[in-house]
C-alpha positions in Angstrom: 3.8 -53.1 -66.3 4.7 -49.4 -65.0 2.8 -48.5 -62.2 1.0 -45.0 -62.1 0.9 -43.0 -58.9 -2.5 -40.7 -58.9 -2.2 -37.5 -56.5 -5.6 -37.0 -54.6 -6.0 -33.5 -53.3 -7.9 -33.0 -50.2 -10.6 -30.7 -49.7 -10.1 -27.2 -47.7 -11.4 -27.8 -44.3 -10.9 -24.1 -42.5 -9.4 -24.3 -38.7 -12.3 -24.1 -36.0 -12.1 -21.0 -34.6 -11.6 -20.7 -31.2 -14.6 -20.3 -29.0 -14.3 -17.2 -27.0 -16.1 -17.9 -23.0 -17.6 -14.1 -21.9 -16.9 -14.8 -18.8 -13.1 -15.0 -19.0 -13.4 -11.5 -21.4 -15.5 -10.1 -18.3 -12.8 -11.6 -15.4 -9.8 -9.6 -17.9 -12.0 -6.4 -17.7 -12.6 -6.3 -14.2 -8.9 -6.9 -13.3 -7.6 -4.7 -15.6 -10.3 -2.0 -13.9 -9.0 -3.3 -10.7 -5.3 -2.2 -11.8 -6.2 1.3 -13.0 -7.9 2.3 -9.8 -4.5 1.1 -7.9 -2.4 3.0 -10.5 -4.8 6.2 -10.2 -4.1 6.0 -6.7 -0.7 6.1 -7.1 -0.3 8.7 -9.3 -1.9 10.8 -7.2 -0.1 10.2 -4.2 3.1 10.8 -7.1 2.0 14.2 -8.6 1.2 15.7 -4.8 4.7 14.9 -3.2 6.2 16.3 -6.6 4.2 19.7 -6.0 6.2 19.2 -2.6 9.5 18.8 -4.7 8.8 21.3 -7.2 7.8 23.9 -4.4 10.9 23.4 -2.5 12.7 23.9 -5.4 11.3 27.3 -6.4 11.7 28.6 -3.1 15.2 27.0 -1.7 17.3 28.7 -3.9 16.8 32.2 -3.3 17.3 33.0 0.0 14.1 32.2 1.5 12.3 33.7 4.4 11.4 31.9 8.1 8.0 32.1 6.9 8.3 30.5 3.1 10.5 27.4 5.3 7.6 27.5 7.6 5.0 27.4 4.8 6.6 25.1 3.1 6.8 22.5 5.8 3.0 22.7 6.5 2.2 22.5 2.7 4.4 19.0 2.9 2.7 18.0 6.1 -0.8 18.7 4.7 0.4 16.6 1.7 1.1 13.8 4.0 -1.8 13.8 6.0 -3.8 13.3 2.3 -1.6 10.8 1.3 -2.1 8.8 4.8 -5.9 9.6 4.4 -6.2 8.4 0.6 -4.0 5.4 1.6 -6.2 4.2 4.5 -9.4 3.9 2.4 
């Protein structure tokens, strides 16, 4: 007697979806709010000592006067006094 094999398909049971906790979405958003502010801060302090850079370099080359050296070195001052003042809050 042959013996017959019957394939029994099963049903489609979808995956459970993962349950997403608002707490953990509302953690990511505040450090990632976090991490802006410390890279705002840094850009700032970036883009000011390249106006330093960028300055010097417009002035440097062509022969410059006691007083472009002398304003130049109290426009880099001032940019460090803001950039010791922004740091310290």
């Amino acid at each position: 007697m042959a013996q017959r094999f019957e394939v029994i398909e099963e049903p489609d049971v979808p995956e459970p979806k993962p349950r997403i906790d608002p707490d953990v979405i509302l953690l990511q958003l505040r450090m990632l709010a976090q991490r802006t502010a410390i890279a705002v801060a840094d850009l700032y302090s970036l883009l000011t000592v390249a106006s330093v850079f960028c300055l010097a370099l417009l002035i440097i080359p062509h022969d410059p006067s006691s007083y472009q050296l002398a304003g130049l070195a109290g426009y880099a001052l001032f940019v460090v006094a803001i950039n010791v003042i922004v740091r310290r809050k």
